[in-house]
LUMSEMAR-138616 format. One line per 8 residues: number of its first residue (from 1); their letters; for each residue x, y, z of C-alpha. Coordinates in steps of 0.1 Angstrom, whole numbers, plus 5000, padded with zeros to 4 digits. Layout:
// residues N
NUM> A> X Y Z ~ ...
//
This chain:
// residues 397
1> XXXXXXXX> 4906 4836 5232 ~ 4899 4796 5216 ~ 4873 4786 5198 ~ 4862 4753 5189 ~ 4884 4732 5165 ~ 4882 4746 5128 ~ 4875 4737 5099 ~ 4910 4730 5086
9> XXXXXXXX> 4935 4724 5111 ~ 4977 4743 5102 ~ 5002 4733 5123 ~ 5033 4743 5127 ~ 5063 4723 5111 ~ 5077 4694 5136 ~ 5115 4700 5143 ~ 5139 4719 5161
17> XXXXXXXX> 5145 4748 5139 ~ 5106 4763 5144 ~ 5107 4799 5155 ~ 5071 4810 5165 ~ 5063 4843 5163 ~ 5031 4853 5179 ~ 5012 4882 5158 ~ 4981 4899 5176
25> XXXXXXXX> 4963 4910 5137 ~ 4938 4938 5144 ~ 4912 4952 5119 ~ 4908 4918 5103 ~ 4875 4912 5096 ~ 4879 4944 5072 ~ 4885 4941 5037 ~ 4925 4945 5026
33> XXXXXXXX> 4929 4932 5065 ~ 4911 4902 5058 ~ 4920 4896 5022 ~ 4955 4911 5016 ~ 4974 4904 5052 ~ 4950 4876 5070 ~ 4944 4855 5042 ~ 4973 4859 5012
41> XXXXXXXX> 5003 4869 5038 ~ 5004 4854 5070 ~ 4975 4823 5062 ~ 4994 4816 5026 ~ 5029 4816 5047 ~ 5015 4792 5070 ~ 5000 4767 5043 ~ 5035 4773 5027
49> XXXXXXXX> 5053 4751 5061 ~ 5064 4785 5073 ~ 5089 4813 5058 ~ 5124 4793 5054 ~ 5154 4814 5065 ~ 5186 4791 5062 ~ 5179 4763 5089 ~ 5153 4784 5108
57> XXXXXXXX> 5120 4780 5099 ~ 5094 4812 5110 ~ 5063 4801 5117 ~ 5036 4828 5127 ~ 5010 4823 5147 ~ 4985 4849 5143 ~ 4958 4858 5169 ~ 4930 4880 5154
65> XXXXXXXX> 4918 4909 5173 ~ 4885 4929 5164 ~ 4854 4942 5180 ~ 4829 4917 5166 ~ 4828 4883 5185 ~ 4809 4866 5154 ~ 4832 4881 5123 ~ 4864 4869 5146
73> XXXXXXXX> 4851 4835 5155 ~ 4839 4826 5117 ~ 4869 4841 5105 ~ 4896 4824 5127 ~ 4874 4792 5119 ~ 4878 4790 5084 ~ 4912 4798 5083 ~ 4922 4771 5108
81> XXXXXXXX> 4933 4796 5134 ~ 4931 4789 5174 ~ 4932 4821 5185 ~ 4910 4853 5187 ~ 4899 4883 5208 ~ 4879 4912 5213 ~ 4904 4921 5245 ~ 4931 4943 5229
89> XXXXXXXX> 4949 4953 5262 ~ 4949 4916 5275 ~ 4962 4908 5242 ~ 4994 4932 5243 ~ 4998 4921 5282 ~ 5007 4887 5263 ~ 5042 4883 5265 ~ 5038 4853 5241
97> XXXXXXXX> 5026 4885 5217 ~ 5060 4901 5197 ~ 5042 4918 5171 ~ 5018 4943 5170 ~ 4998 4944 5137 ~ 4966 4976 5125 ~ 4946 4972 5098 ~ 4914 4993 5116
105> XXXXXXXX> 4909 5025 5104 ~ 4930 5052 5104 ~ 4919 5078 5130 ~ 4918 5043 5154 ~ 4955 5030 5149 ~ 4976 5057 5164 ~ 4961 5052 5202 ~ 4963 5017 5194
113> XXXXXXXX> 4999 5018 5183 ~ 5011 5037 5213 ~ 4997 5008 5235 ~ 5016 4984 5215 ~ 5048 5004 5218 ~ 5042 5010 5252 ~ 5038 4970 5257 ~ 5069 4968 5235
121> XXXXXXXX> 5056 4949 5211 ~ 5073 4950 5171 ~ 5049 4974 5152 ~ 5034 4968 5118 ~ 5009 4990 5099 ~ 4986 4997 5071 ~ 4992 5032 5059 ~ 4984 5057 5064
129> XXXXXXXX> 4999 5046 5103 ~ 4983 5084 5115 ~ 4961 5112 5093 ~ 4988 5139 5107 ~ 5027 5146 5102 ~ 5032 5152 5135 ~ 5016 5127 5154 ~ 5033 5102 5127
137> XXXXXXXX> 5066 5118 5139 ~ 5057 5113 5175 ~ 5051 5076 5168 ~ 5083 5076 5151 ~ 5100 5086 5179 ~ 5087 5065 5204 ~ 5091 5035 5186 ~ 5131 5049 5181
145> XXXXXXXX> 5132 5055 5221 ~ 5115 5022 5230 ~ 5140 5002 5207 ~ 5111 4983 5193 ~ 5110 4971 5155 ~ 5084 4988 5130 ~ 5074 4989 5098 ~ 5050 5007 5076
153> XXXXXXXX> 5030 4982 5043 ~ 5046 4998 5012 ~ 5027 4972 4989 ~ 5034 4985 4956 ~ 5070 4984 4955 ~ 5064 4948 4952 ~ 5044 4946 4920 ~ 5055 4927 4894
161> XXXXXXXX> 5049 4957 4869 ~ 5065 4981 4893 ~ 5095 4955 4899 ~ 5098 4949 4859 ~ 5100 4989 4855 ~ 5127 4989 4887 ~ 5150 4966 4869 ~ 5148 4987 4833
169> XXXXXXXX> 5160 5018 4855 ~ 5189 5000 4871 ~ 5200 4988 4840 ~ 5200 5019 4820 ~ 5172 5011 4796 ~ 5156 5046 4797 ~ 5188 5064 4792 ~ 5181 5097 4816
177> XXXXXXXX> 5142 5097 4828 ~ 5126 5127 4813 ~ 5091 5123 4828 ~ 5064 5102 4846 ~ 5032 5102 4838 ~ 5006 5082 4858 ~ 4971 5068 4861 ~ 4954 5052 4888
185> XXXXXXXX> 4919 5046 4899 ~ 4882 5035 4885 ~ 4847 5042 4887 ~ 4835 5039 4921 ~ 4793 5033 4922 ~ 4771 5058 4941 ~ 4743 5038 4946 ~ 4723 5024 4955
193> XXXXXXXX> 4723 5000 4921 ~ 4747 4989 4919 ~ 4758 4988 4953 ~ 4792 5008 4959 ~ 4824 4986 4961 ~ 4843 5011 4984 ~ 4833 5018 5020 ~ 4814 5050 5026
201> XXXXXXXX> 4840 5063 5051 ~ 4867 5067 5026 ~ 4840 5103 5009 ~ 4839 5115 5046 ~ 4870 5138 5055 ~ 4854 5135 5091 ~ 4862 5100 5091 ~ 4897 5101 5077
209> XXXXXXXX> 4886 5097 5038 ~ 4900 5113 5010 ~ 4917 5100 4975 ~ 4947 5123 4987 ~ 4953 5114 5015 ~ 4950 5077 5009 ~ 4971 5075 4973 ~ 5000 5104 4982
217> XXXXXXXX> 5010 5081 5004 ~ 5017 5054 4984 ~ 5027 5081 4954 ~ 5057 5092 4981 ~ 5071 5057 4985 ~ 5067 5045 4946 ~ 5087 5079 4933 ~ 5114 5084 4961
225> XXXXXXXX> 5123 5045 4954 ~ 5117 5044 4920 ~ 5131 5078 4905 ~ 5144 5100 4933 ~ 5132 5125 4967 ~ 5101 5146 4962 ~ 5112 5177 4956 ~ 5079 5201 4954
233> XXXXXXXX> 5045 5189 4950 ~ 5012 5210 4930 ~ 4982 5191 4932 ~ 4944 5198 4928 ~ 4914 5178 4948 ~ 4879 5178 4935 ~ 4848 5161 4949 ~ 4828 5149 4913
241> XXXXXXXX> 4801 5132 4924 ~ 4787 5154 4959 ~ 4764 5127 4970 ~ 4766 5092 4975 ~ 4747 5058 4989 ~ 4760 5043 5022 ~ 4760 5003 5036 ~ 4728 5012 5048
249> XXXXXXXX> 4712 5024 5013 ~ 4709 5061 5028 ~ 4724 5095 5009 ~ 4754 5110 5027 ~ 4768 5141 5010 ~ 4806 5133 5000 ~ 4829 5155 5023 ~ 4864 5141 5011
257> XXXXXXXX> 4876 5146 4976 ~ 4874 5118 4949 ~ 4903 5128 4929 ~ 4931 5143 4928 ~ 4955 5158 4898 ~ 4993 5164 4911 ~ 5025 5172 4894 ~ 5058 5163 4914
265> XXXXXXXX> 5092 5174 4904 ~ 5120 5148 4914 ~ 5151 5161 4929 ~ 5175 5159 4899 ~ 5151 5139 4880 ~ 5119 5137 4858 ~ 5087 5155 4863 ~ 5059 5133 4875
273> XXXXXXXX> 5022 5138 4865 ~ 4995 5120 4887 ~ 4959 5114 4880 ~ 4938 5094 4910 ~ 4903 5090 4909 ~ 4873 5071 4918 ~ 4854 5090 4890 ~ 4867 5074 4860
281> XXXXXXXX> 4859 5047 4838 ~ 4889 5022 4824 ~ 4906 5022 4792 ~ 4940 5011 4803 ~ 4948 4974 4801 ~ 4951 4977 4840 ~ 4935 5002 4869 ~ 4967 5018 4874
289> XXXXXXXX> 4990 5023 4848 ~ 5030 5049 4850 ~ 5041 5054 4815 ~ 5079 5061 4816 ~ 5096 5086 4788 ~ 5137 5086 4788 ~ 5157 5099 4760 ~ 5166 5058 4750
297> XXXXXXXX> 5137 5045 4753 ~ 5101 5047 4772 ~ 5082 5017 4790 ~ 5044 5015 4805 ~ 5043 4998 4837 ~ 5012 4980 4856 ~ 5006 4963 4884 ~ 5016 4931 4869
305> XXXXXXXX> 5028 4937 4831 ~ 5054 4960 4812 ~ 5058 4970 4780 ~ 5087 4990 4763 ~ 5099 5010 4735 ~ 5134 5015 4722 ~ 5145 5045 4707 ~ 5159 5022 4673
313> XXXXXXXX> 5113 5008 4677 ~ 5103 5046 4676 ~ 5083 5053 4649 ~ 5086 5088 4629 ~ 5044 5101 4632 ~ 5039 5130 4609 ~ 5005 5155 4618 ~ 4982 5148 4597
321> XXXXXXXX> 4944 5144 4610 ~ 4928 5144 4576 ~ 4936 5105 4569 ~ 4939 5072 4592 ~ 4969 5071 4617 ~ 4993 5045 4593 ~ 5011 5034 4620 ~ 5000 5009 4647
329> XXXXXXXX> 5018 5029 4677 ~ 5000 5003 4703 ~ 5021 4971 4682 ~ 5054 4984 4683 ~ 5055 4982 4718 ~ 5073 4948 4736 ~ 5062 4931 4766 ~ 5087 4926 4794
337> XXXXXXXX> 5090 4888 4795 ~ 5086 4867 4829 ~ 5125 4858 4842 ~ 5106 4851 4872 ~ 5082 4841 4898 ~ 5062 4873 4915 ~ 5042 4866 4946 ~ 5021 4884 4963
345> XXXXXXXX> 5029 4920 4973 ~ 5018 4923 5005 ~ 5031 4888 5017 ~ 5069 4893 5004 ~ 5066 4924 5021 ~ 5053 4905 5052 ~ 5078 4884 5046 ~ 5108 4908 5054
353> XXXXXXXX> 5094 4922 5081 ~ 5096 4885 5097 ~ 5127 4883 5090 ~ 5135 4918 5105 ~ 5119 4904 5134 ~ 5138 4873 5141 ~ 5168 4879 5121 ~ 5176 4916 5126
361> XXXXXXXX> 5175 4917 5087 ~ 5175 4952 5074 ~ 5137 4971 5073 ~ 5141 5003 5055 ~ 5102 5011 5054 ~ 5096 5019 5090 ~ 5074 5046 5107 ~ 5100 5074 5091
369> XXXXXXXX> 5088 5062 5057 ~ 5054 5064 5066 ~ 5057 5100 5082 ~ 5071 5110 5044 ~ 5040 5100 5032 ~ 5014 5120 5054 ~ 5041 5145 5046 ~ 5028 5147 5012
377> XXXXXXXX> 4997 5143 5013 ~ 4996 5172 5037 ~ 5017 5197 5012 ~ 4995 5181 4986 ~ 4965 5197 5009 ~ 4978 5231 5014 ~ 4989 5232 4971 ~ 4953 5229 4965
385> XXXXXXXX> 4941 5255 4993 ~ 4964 5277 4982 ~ 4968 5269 4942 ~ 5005 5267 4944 ~ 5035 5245 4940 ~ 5047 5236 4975 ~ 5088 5223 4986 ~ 5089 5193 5001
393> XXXXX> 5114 5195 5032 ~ 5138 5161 5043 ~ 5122 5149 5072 ~ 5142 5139 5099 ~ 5134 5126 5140
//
């Protein structure tokens, strides 16, 4: 599990207050495991002296676990990391090991995550954490019995544009919500020129693929926190583009859908529209963009900017198609300004399960959270198959 010395040595803080926390990381040498959690989470917390909490310092120590000897050694190497493994049983037989950490994909982390458990190791996951409600449930419960921590990456609760729109809400700026209208996705290549920028297994429903299943999820968590419970869900899948090019530059006819057009009523609330594909070309100022109407005034939120309109800044447009629109509608709208610092989403997110960890600090997005999504997507499944809105029931263990 050592390697030789790395490139760039990060050690941990030298005093008394250093709490270690030891963090096997598997799926890592893929891409958000690498980028997002490896590299701008835990690596950027490290070069940061550690996560301060009061006089305790958290410092984690991350041992990266994969299948490939090479990608794990070159990896842990340039990111100044000691440990790595291709042994995930002897890793969880660690007791130095408290947290248990998936990033693989999805059909692979459940069995995975039981081991953990089972180890009782603290359990933190990508989502979707299983491709099924009831298996998601069972982990739920298991976690529960074995009185183990565990937490489920909600990411885009911590945008800055999703935070900015947050704050308007709790304040009142919108008055009461009428609707939500949102945009998400881009144009994903087929191949072979240029090459695709999205893995091959995400068109394959035999390999856990799908634009539903993979963006309900995150839909579930963004309008339960942001506006209010699912209430019923419609939504429609297509599959545009039927063929596409894999790693290998060979065809592979696309099995999974590539978009997906829902509509979402919120329990006492707005109605939410929903547009994700990978078969559309741009013309937002960002890839995913939730417009907000409220009888006092509307707001557009991004991933990292917001812009709002007051009722008193609402122009008065008149139908008229015959001449040139006199009013400038995109200019009378006003950026939200910067009151403050926005890291990244994934490592303040990181961050807080850390301090779950060591300081019993509350973790409301746990495997419960994560079953509501798979929830979803699932009704989202059967409104397509059967072209009809479908309730949404409160979960419970």
């Amino acid at each position: 599990m050592s390697i030789e010395a790395p490139i760039r040595r990060v050690t941990a803080p030298d005093h008394d207050g250093v709490r270690r926390v030891t963090i096997a990381m598997n799926g890592v040498t893929g891409r958000m495991g690498m980028n997002q959690h490896l590299i701008r989470s835990i690596c950027a917390i490290r070069a940061e002296g550690g996560l301060q909490a009061g006089e305790t310092t958290i410092w984690p120590e991350p041992i990266l676990v994969g299948r490939s000897e090479r990608k794990l050694q070159r990896l842990a190497a340039e990111h100044g990391i000691d440990r790595w493994t291709t042994d995930l049983g002897a890793c969880l037989a660690d007791p130095d090991v408290e947290v248990y950490f998936d990033a693989q994909l999805t059909q692979q982390r459940p069995a995975a995550v039981r081991r953990a458990i089972a180890a009782g190791k603290h359990v933190y996951c990508e989502k979707p954490v299983t491709e099924t409600l009831e298996e998601g449930l069972e982990l739920a419960r298991l976690a529960r019995d074995a009185g183990v921590k565990h937490g489920v990456v909600q990411d885009k609760l911590f945008l800055p544009g999703l935070l900015k729109l947050a704050e308007l809400i709790e304040t009142g700026f919108f008055g009461r919500i009428l609707s939500v209208r949102g945009e998400f996705g881009y144009w994903v290549f087929p191949g072979p020129v240029p090459q695709p920028q999205r893995p091959s297994w995400n068109y394959r429903a035999e390999d856990g693929g799908g634009i539903l299943i993979d963006m309900f999820c995150h839909w579930r968590y963004v309008l339960d926190n942001l506006f209010g419970p699912v209430k019923s869900v419609s939504a429609l899948g297509a599959i545009h583009i039927p063929e596409r090019v894999d790693e290998q530059g060979e065809p592979y006819a696309v099995t999974a859908e590539d978009a997906a057009y829902a509509t979402f009523e919120i329990e006492d609330g707005p109605i939410v529209q929903m547009n994700s594909s990978w078969c559309v070309r741009v013309d937002r100022d960002e890839l995913f963009e939730l417009q907000v109407d409220g009888t006092h005034g509307s707001a557009v939120a991004g991933l990292r900017e917001c812009r709002i309109q007051a009722a008193a800044g609402t122009p008065m447009p008149t139908w008229n198609p015959d001449i040139p629109s006199p009013i400038d509608h995109r200019a009378l709208w006003q950026r939200v300004p910067e009151r403050q610092g926005y890291d990244n989403g994934f490592k303040v997110q990181w961050e807080k399960f850390l301090r779950h960890v060591v300081l019993d600090e509350p973790f409301p997005w746990g495997f419960l959270e994560a079953a509501k999504g798979i929830q979803l997507a699932e009704l989202g499944m059967r409104s397509w198959k059967e072209r009809r809105f479908v309730e949404v029931p409160e979960l419970a263990l």
